[in-house]
Biotite code that builds the C-alpha atoms (Angstrom):
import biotite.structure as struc

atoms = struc.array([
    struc.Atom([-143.582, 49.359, 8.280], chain_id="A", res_id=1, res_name="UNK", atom_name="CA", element="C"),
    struc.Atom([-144.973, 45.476, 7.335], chain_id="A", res_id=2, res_name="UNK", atom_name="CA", element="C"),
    struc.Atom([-144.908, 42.787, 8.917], chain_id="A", res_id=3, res_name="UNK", atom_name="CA", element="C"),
    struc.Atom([-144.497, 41.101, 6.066], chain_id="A", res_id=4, res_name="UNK", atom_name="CA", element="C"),
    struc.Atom([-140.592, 39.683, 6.021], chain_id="A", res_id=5, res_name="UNK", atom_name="CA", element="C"),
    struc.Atom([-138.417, 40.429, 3.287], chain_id="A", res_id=6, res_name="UNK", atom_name="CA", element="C"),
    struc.Atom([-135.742, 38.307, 1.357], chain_id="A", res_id=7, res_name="UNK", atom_name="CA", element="C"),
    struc.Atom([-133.621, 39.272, -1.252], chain_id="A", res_id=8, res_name="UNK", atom_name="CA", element="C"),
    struc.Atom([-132.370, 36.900, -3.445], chain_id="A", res_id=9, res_name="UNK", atom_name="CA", element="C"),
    struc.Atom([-128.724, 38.106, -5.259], chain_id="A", res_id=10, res_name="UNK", atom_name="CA", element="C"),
    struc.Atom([-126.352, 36.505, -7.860], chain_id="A", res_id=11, res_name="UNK", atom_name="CA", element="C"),
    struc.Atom([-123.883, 37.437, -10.222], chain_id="A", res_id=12, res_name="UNK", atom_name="CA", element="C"),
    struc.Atom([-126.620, 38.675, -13.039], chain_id="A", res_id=13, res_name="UNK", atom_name="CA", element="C"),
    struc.Atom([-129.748, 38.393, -11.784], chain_id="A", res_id=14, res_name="UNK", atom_name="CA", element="C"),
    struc.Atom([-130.797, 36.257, -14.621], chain_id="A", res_id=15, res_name="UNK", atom_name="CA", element="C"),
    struc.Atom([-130.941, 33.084, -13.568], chain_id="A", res_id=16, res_name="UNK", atom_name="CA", element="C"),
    struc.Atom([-130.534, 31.625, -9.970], chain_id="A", res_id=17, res_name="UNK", atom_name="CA", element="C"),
    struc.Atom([-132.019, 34.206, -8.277], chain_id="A", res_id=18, res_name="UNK", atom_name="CA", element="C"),
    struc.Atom([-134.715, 34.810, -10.932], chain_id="A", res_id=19, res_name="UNK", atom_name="CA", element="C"),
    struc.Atom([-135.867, 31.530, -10.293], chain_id="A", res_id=20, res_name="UNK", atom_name="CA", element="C"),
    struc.Atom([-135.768, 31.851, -6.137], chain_id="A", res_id=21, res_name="UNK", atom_name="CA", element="C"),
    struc.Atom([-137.977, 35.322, -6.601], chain_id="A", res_id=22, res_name="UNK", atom_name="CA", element="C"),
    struc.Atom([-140.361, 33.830, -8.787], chain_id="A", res_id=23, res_name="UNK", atom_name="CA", element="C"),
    struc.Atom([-140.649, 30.315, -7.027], chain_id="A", res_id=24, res_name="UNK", atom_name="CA", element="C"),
    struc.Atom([-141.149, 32.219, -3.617], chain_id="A", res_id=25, res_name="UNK", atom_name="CA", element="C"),
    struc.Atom([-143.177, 34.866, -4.670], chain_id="A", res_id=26, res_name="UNK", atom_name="CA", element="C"),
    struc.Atom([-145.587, 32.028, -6.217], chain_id="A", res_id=27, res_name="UNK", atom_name="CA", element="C"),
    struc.Atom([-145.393, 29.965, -2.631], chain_id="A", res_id=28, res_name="UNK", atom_name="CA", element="C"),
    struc.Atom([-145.402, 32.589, -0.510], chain_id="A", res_id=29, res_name="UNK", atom_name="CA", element="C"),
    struc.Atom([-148.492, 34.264, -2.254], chain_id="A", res_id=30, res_name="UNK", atom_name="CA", element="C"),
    struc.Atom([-147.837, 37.663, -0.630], chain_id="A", res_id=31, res_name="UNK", atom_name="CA", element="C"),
    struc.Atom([-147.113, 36.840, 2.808], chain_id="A", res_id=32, res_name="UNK", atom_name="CA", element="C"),
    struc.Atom([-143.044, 37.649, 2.337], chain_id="A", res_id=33, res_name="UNK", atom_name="CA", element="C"),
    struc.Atom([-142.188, 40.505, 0.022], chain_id="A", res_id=34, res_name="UNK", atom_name="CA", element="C"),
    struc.Atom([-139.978, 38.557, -2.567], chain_id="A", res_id=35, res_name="UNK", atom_name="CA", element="C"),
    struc.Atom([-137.139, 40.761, -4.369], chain_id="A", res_id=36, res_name="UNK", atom_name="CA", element="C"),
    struc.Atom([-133.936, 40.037, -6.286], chain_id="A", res_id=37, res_name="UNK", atom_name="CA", element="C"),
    struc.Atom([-131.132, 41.889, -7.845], chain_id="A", res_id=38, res_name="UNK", atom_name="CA", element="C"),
    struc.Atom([-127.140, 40.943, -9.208], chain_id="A", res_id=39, res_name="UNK", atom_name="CA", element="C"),
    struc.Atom([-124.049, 42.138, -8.714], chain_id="A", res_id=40, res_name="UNK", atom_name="CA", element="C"),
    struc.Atom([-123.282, 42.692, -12.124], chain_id="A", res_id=41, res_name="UNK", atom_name="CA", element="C"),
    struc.Atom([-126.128, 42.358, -13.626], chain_id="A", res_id=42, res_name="UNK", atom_name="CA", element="C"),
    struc.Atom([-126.737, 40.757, -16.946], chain_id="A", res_id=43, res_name="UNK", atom_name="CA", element="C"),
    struc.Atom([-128.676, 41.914, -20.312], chain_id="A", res_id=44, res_name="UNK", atom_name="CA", element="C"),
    struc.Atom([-131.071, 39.453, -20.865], chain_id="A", res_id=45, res_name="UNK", atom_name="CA", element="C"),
    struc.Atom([-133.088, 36.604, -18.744], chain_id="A", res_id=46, res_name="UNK", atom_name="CA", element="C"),
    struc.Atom([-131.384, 32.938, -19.027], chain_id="A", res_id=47, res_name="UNK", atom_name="CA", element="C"),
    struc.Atom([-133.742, 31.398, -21.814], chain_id="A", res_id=48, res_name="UNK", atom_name="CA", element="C"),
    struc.Atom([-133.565, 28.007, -19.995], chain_id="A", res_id=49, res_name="UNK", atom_name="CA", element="C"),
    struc.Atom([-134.722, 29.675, -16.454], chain_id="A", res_id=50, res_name="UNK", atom_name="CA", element="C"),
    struc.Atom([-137.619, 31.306, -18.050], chain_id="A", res_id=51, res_name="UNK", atom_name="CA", element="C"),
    struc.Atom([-138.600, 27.818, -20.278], chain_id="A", res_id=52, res_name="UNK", atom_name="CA", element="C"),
    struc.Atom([-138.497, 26.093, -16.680], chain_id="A", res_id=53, res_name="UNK", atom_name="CA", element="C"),
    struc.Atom([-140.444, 28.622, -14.565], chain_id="A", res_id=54, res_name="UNK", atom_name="CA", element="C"),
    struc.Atom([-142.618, 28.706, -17.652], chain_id="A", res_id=55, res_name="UNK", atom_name="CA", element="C"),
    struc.Atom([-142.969, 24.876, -17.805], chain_id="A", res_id=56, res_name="UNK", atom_name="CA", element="C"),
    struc.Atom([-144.081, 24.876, -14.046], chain_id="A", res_id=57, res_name="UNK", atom_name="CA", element="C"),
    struc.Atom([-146.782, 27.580, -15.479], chain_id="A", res_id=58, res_name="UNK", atom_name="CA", element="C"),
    struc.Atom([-145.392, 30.749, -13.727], chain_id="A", res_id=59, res_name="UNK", atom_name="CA", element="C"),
    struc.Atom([-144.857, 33.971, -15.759], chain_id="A", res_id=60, res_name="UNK", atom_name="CA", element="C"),
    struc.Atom([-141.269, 35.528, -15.416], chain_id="A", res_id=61, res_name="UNK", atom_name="CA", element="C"),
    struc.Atom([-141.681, 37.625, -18.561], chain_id="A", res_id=62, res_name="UNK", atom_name="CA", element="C"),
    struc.Atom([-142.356, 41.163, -16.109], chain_id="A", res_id=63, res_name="UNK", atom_name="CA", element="C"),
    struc.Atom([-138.505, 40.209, -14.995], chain_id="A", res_id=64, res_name="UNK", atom_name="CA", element="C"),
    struc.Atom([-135.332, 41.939, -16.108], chain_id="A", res_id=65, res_name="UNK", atom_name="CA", element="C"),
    struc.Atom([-132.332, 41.751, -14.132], chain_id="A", res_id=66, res_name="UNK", atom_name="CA", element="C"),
    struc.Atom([-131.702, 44.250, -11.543], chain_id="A", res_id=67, res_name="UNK", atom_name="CA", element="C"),
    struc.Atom([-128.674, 45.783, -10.213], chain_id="A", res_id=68, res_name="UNK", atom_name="CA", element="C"),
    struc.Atom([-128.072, 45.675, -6.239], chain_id="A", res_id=69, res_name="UNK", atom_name="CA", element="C"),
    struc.Atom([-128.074, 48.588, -4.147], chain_id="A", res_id=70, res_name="UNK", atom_name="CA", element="C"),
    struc.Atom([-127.917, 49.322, -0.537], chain_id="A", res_id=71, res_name="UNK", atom_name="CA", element="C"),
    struc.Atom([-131.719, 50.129, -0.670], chain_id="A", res_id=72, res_name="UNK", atom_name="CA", element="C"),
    struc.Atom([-132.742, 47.052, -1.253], chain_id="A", res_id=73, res_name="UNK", atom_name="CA", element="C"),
    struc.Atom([-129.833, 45.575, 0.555], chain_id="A", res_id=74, res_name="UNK", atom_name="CA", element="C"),
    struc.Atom([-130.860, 47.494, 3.733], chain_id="A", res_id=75, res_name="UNK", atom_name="CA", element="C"),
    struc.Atom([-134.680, 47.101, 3.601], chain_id="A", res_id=76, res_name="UNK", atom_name="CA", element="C"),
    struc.Atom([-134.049, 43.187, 3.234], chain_id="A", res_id=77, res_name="UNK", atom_name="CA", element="C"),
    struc.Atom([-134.551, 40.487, 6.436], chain_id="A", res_id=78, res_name="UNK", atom_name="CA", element="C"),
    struc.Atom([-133.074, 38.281, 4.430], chain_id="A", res_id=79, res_name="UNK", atom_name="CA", element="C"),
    struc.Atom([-130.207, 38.065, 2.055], chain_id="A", res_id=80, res_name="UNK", atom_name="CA", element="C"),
    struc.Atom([-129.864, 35.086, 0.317], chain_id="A", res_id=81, res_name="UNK", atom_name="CA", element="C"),
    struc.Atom([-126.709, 34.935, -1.752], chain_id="A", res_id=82, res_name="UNK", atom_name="CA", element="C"),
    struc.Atom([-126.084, 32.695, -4.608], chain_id="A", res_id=83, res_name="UNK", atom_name="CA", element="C"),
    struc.Atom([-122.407, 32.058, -5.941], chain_id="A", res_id=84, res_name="UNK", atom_name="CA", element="C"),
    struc.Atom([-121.717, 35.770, -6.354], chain_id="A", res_id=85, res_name="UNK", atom_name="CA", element="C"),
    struc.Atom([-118.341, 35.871, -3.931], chain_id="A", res_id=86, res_name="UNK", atom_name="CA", element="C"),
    struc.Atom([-116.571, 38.664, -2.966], chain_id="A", res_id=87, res_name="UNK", atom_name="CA", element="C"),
    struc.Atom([-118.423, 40.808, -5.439], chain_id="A", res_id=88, res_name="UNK", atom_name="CA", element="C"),
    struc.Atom([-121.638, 40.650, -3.107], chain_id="A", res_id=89, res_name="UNK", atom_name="CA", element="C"),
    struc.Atom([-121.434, 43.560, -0.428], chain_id="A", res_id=90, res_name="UNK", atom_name="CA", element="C"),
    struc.Atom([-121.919, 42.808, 3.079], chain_id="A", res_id=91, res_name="UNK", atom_name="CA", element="C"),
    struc.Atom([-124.333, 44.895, 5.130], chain_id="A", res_id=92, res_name="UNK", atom_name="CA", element="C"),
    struc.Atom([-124.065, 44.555, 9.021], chain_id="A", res_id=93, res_name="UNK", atom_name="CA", element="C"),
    struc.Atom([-126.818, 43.410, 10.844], chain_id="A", res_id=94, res_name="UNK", atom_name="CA", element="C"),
    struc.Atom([-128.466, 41.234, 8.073], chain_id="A", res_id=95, res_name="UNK", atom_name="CA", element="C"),
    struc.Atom([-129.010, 38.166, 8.092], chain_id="A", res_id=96, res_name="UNK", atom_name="CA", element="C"),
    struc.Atom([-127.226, 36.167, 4.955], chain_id="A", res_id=97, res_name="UNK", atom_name="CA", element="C"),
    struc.Atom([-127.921, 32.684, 3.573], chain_id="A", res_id=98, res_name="UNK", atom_name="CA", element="C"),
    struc.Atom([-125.745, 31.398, 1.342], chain_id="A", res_id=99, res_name="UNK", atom_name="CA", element="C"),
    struc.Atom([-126.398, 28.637, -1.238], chain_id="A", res_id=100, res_name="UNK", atom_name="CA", element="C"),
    struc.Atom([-123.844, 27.147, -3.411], chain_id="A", res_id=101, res_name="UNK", atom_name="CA", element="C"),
    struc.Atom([-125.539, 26.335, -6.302], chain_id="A", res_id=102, res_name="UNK", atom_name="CA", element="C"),
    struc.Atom([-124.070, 25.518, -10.445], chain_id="A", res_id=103, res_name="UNK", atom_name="CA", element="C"),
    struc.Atom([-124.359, 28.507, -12.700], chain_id="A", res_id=104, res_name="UNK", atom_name="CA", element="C"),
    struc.Atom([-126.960, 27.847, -15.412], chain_id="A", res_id=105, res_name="UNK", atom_name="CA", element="C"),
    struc.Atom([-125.496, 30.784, -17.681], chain_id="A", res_id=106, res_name="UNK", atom_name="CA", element="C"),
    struc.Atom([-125.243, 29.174, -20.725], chain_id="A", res_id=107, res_name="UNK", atom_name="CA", element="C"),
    struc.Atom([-126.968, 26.071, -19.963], chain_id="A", res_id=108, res_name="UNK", atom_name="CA", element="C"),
    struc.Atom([-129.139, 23.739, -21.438], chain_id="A", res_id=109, res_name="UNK", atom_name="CA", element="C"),
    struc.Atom([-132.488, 23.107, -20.309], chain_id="A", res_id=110, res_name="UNK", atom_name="CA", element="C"),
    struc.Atom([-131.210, 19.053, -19.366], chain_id="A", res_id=111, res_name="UNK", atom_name="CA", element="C"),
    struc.Atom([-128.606, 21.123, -17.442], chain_id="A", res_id=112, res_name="UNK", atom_name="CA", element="C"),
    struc.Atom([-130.455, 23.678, -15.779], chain_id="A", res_id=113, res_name="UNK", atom_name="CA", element="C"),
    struc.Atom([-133.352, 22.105, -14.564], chain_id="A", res_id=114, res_name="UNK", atom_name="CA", element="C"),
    struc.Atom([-131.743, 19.993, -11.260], chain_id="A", res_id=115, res_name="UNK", atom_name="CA", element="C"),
    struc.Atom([-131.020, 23.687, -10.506], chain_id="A", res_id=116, res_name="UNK", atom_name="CA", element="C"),
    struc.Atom([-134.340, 25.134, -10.398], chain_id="A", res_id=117, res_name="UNK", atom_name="CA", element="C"),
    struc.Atom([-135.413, 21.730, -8.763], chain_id="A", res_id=118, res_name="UNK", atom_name="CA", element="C"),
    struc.Atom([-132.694, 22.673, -5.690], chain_id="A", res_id=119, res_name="UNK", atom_name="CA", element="C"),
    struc.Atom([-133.788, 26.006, -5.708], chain_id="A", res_id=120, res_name="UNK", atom_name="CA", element="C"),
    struc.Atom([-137.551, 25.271, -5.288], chain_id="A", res_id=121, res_name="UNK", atom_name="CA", element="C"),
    struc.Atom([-137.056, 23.005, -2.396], chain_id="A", res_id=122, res_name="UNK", atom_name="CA", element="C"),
    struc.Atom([-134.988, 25.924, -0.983], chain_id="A", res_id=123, res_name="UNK", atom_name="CA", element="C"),
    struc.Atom([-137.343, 28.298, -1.097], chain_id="A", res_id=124, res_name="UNK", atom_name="CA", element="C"),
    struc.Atom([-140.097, 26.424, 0.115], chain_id="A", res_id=125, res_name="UNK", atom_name="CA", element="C"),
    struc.Atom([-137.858, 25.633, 2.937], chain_id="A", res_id=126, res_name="UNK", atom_name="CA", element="C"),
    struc.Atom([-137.264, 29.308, 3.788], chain_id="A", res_id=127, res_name="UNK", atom_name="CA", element="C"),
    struc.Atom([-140.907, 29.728, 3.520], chain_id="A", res_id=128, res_name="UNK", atom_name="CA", element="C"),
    struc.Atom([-141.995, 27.537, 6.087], chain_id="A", res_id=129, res_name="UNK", atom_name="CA", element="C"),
    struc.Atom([-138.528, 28.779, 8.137], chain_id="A", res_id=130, res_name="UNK", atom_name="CA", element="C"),
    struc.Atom([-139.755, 32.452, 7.381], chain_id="A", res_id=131, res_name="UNK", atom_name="CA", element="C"),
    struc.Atom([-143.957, 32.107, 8.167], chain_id="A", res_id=132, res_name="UNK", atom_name="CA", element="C"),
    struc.Atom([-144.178, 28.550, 9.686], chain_id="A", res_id=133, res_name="UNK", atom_name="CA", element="C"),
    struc.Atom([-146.418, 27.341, 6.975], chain_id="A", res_id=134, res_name="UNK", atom_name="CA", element="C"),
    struc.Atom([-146.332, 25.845, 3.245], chain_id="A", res_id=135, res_name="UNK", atom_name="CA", element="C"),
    struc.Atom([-149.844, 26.526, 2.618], chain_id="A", res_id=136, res_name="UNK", atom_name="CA", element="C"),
    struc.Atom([-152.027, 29.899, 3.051], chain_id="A", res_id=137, res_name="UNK", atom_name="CA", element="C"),
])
């Protein structure tokens, strides 16, 4: 058992939008939440123009891959924020779900993608101070 809370971050292929939300709030958070994302239908490969931008802001996705969801980490979640995956995102009862509407960057350009990641940040450093009370350690 932790105290720590736990959010799980889902989209379609786990290679962009919720890439970025994992790695944004696991960088933030600094190991006060336990930070974990997975898709629905899970993609091959990491959106190249996610990984330039999280690079850019001098965070290191390259230990990512995209993940497939499963009630595991469904269940063991506080938190489920979902991210334009629809009807093919299970619902678990009980949980708590956010949902945030935000423009697919598969198949993006960087120009493109970027007011994405931007929204995303100040998401999850809104959830962060929702989730711990604080910005800061």
């Amino acid at each position: 058992m932790t105290d720590k809370p736990v959010v799980l971050f889902v989209c379609i292929h786990n290679a962009g939008r919720s890439l970025a939300a994992r790695v944004l709030l696991d960088h933030y958070a600094q190991g006060r939440i336990d930070v974990r994302s997975a898709g629905s239908e899970p993609g091959n490969q990491l959106n190249p123009s996610v990984v330039a931008l999280l690079e850019e802001r001098g965070l290191d996705p390259s230990k990512e891959f995209p993940k497939p969801l499963t009630d595991e980490l469904a269940k063991e979640a506080d938190v489920i924020v979902t991210m334009g995956c629809g009807d093919t995102c299970p619902v678990y009862p009980g949980k708590r779900y956010v949902d945030w509407e935000l423009d697919d960057p598969a198949g993006q350009p960087i120009e493109v993608v970027r007011p994405v990641v931007d929204e995303i940040d100040q998401r999850v450093r809104a959830l962060m101070v929702e989730l711990i009370g604080t910005e800061t350690p």
